[in-house]
C-alpha positions, 0 to 999 in steps of 0.5 A: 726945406721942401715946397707944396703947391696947387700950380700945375706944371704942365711939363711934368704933367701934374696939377700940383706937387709936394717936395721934399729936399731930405728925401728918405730913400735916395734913387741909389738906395731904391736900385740897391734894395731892388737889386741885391739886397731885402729891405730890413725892417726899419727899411720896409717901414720907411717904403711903407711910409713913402707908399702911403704918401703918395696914396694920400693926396687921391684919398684926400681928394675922395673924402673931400670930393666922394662924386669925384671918379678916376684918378686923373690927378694922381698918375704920377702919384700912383706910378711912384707909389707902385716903384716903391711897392715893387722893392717889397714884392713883385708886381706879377705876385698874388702878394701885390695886389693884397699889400696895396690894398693894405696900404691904401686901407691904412692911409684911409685910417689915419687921413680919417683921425681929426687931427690929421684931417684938420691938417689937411683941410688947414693946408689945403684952405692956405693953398687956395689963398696962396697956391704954393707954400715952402715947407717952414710954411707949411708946417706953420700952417698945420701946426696952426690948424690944430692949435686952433681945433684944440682951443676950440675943443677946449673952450666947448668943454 
């Protein structure tokens, strides 16, 4: 199913943490395309993906909070957004640098369109009030966000 929360786990060192059971790329299949094998493109996409993801919090975080500076919350975020970038391209290669920024600029892109950042804002109000939601909730909660962004476009028409 999956779990979104705001508790920190001070084990794991991270002040919250969204997880999902059906994780697209599986550890073996991280170390196969790293390893042997180039990525097809269905694949990249889904790196990309993953990527994006893990840059969305902290972007999240910086449109709601612009004065904030660092990334203290986001360590582990970055690290995992970096092993999946690495499958794609090298971290020493020009290429590395250029390929972030492109995938932090489109994260930025799509956390800018209203429905996307309705759903936040939805998730983030629920988590205040409830701290941790497991998926089904989760996706009720942004469903419900938007249904109401509608109606009340709607009812201003």
């Amino acid at each position: 199913m999956g779990l979104v929360t705001i508790k920190p786990d001070h084990k794991n060192n991270t002040l919250g943490t969204s997880a999902y059971h059906h994780a697209p790329l599986k550890n073996e299949t991280i170390k196969k395309l790293w390893e042997y094998e180039s990525p097809s493109p269905g694949q990249v996409r889904r790196i990309e993906n993953e990527v994006m993801v893990c840059l969305a919090g902290r972007e999240a975080e910086r449109i709601f909070r612009p004065k904030k500076r660092g990334l203290c919350g986001a360590w582990t975020d970055n690290k995992q957004a970096q092993d999946f970038l690495h499958i794609l391209v090298d971290e020493i290669s020009p290429q590395f640098p250029v390929y972030w920024k492109l995938l932090l600029l489109r994260t930025k892109d799509i956390l800018s369109t209203t429905m996307v950042w309705t759903a936040v804002e939805g998730l983030a109000t629920a988590l205040l009030e409830r701290e941790t939601l497991n998926g089904r909730e989760a996706r009720k909660v942004i469903v419900d966000a938007i249904q109401n962004r509608v109606r009340v476009r709607r009812t201003k028409k």
